[in-house]
MILODREN-274967 format. One record per residue (C-alpha): residue number from 1; residue in three letters; x, y, z. Coordinates in nm, 3 decimals, m for minus. Example, Ala and Ser with C-alpha at 12.3 -4.5 7.8 and 13.67 -1.06 7.14 Angstrom:
# residues 2
+-------+--------+---------+---------+---------+
: mimar : sedren :       u :       v :       w :
+-------+--------+---------+---------+---------+
:     1 :    ALA :   1.230 :  m0.450 :   0.780 :
:     2 :    SER :   1.367 :  m0.106 :   0.714 :
+-------+--------+---------+---------+---------+
//
This chain:
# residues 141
+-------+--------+---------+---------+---------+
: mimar : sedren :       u :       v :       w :
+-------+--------+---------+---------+---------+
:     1 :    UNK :   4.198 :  m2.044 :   1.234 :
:     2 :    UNK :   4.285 :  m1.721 :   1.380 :
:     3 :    UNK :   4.041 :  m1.522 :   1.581 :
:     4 :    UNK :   3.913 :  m1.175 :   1.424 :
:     5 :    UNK :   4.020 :  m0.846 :   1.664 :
:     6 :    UNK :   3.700 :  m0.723 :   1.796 :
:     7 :    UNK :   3.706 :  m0.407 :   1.660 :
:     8 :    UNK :   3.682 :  m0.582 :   1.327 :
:     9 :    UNK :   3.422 :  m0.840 :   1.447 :
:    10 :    UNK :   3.215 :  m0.500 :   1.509 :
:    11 :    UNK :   3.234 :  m0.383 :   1.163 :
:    12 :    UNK :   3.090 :  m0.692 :   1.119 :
:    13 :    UNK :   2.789 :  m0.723 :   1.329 :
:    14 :    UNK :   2.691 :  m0.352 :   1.219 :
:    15 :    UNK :   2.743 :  m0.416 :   0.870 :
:    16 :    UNK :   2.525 :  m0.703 :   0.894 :
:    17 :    UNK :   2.228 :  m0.506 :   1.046 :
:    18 :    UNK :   2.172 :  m0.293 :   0.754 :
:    19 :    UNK :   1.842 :  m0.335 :   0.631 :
:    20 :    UNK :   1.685 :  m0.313 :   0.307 :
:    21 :    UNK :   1.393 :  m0.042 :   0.290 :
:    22 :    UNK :   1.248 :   0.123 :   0.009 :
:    23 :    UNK :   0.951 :   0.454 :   0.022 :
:    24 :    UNK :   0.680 :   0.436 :  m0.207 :
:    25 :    UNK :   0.471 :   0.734 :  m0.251 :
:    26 :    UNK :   0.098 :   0.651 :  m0.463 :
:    27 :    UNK :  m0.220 :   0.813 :  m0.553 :
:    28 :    UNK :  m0.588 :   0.640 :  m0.581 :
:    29 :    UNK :  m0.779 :   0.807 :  m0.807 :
:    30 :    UNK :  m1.168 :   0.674 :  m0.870 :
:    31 :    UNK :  m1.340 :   0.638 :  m1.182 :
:    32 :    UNK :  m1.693 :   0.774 :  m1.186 :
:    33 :    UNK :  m1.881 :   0.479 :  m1.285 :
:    34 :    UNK :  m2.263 :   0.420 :  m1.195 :
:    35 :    UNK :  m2.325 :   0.196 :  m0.934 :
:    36 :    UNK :  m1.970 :   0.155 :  m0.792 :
:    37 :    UNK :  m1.861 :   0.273 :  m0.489 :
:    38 :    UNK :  m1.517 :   0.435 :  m0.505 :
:    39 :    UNK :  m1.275 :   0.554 :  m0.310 :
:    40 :    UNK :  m0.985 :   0.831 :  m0.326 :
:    41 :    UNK :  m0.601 :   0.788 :  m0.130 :
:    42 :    UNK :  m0.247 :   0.909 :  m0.132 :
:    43 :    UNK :  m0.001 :   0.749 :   0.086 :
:    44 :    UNK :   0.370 :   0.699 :   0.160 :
:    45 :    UNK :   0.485 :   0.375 :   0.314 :
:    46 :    UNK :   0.834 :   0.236 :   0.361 :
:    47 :    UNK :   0.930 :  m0.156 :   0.313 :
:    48 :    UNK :   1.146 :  m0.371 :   0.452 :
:    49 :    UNK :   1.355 :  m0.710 :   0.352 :
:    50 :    UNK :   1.053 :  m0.926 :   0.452 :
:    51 :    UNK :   0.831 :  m0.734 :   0.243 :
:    52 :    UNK :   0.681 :  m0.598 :   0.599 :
:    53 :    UNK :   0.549 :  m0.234 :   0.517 :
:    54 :    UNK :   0.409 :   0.065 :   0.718 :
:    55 :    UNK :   0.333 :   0.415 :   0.671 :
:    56 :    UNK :   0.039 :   0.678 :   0.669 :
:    57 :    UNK :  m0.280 :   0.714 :   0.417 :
:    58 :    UNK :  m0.544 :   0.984 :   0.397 :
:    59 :    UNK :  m0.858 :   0.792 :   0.191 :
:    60 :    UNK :  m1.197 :   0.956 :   0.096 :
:    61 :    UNK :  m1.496 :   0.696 :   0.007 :
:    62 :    UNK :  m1.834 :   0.746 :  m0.127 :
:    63 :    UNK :  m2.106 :   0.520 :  m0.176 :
:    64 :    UNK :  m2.228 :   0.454 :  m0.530 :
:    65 :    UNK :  m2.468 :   0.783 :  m0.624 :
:    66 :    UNK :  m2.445 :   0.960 :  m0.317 :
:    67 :    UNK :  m2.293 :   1.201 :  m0.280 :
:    68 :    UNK :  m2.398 :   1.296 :   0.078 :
:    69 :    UNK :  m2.199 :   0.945 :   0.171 :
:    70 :    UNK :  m1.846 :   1.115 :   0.148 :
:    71 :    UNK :  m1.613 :   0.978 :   0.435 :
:    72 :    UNK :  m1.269 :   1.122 :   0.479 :
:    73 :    UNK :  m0.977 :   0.942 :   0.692 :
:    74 :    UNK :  m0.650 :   1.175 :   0.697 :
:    75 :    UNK :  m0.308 :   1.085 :   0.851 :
:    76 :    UNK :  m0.450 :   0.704 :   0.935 :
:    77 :    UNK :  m0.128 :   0.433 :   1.011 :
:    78 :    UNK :  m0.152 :   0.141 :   0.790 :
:    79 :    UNK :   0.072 :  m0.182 :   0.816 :
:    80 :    UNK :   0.042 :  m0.502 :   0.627 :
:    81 :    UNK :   0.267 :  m0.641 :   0.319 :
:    82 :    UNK :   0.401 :  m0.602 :  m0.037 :
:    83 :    UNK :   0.413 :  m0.843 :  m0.326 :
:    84 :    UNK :   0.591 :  m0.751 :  m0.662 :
:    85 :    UNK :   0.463 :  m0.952 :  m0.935 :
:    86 :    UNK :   0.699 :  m0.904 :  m1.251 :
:    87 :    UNK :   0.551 :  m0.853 :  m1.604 :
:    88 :    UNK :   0.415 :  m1.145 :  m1.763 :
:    89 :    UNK :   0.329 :  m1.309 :  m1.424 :
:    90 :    UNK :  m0.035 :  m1.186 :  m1.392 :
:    91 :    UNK :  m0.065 :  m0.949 :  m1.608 :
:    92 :    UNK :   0.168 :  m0.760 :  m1.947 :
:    93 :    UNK :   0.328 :  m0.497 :  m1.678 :
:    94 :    UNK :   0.513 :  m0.548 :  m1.374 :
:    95 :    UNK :   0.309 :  m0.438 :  m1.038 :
:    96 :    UNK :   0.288 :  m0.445 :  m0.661 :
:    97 :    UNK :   0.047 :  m0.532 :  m0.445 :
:    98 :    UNK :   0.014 :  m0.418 :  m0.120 :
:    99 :    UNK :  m0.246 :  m0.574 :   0.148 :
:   100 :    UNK :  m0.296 :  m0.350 :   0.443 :
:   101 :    UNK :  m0.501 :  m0.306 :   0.766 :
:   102 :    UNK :  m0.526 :   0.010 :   1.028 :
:   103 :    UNK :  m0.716 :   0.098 :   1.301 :
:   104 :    UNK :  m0.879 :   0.349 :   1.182 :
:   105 :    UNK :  m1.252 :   0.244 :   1.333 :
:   106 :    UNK :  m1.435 :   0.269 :   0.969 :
:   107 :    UNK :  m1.126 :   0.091 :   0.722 :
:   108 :    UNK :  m1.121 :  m0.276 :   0.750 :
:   109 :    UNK :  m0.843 :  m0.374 :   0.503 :
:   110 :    UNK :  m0.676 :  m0.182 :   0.203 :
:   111 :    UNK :  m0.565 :  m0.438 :  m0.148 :
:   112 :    UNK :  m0.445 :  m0.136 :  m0.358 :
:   113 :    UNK :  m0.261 :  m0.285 :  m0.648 :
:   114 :    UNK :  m0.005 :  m0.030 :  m0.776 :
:   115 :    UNK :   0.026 :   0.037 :  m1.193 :
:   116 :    UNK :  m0.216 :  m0.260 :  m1.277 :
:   117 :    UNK :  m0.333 :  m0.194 :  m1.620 :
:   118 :    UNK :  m0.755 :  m0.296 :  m1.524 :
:   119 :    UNK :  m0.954 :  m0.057 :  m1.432 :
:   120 :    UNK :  m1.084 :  m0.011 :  m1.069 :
:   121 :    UNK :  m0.898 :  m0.338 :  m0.943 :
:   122 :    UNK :  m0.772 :  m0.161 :  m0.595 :
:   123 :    UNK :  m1.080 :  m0.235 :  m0.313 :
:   124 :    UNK :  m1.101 :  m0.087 :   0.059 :
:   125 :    UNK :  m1.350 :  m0.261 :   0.226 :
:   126 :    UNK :  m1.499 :  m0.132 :   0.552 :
:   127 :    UNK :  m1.645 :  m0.244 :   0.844 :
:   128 :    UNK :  m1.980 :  m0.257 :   0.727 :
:   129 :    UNK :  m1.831 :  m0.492 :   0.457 :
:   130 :    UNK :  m1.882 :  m0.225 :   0.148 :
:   131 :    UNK :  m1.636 :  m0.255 :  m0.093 :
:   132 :    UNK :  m1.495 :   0.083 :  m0.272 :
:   133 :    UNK :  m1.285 :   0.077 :  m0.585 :
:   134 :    UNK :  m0.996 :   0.261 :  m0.763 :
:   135 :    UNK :  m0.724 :   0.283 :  m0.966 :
:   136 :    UNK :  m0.363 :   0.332 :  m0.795 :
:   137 :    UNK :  m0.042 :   0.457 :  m0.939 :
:   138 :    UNK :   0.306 :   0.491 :  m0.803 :
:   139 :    UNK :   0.404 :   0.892 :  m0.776 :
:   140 :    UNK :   0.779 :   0.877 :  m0.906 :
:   141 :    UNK :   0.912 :   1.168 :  m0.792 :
+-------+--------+---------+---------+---------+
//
């Protein structure tokens, strides 16, 4: 077998490093509901081939009926993963689910489940182990 010219065995190598990645863009947007604590986001983050994402999130939560409990987090770095489950799977629509943590001292972890047709199924939970609720969406731009 004959040897490939290096210059070829380049194109190659580099060819072989390109890597998936895809930018989602969503919006959080709670439901007023009496005794639920809910929370508000918009974030971008960017995925990879192992389903490895990161990106930035500004959240607001409030505790259920007070008002004076309003916490905002701007700019805060998440990481974690994405699942896609396709329609039929879990539920009549397709959806994604992505499971994320930061360091942002207050935010514990982040399951925001994108275009999931129940109502206030995305939770942050915090430190103090509160859970806040939403409903996410995927901005298609």
């Amino acid at each position: 077998m004959r040897k490939l010219k290096p210059a070829l065995s380049i194109i190659f190598f580099t060819l072989s490093l390109n890597v998936y990645s895809e930018t989602i863009s969503f919006q959080c947007k709670s439901v007023d509901l009496s005794g639920v604590h809910k929370f508000d986001a918009q974030g971008i983050v960017t995925t990879d081939d192992s389903n490895l994402i990161e990106g930035v999130i500004s959240v607001a939560t409030q505790k259920a009926d007070a008002i004076e409990s309003l916490q905002t987090f701007e700019d805060v770095k998440i990481k974690g993963f994405i699942r896609h489950f396709k329609a039929g799977e879990i539920s009549t629509n397709a959806f994604d689910q992505l499971v994320l943590s930061t360091d942002a001292p207050y935010l514990k972890m982040l399951n925001l489940l994108l275009d999931f047709e129940d109502k206030i199924s995305s939770r942050v939970i915090s430190i103090d182990n509160f859970s806040y609720r939403s409903n996410c969406k995927t901005i298609v731009k």
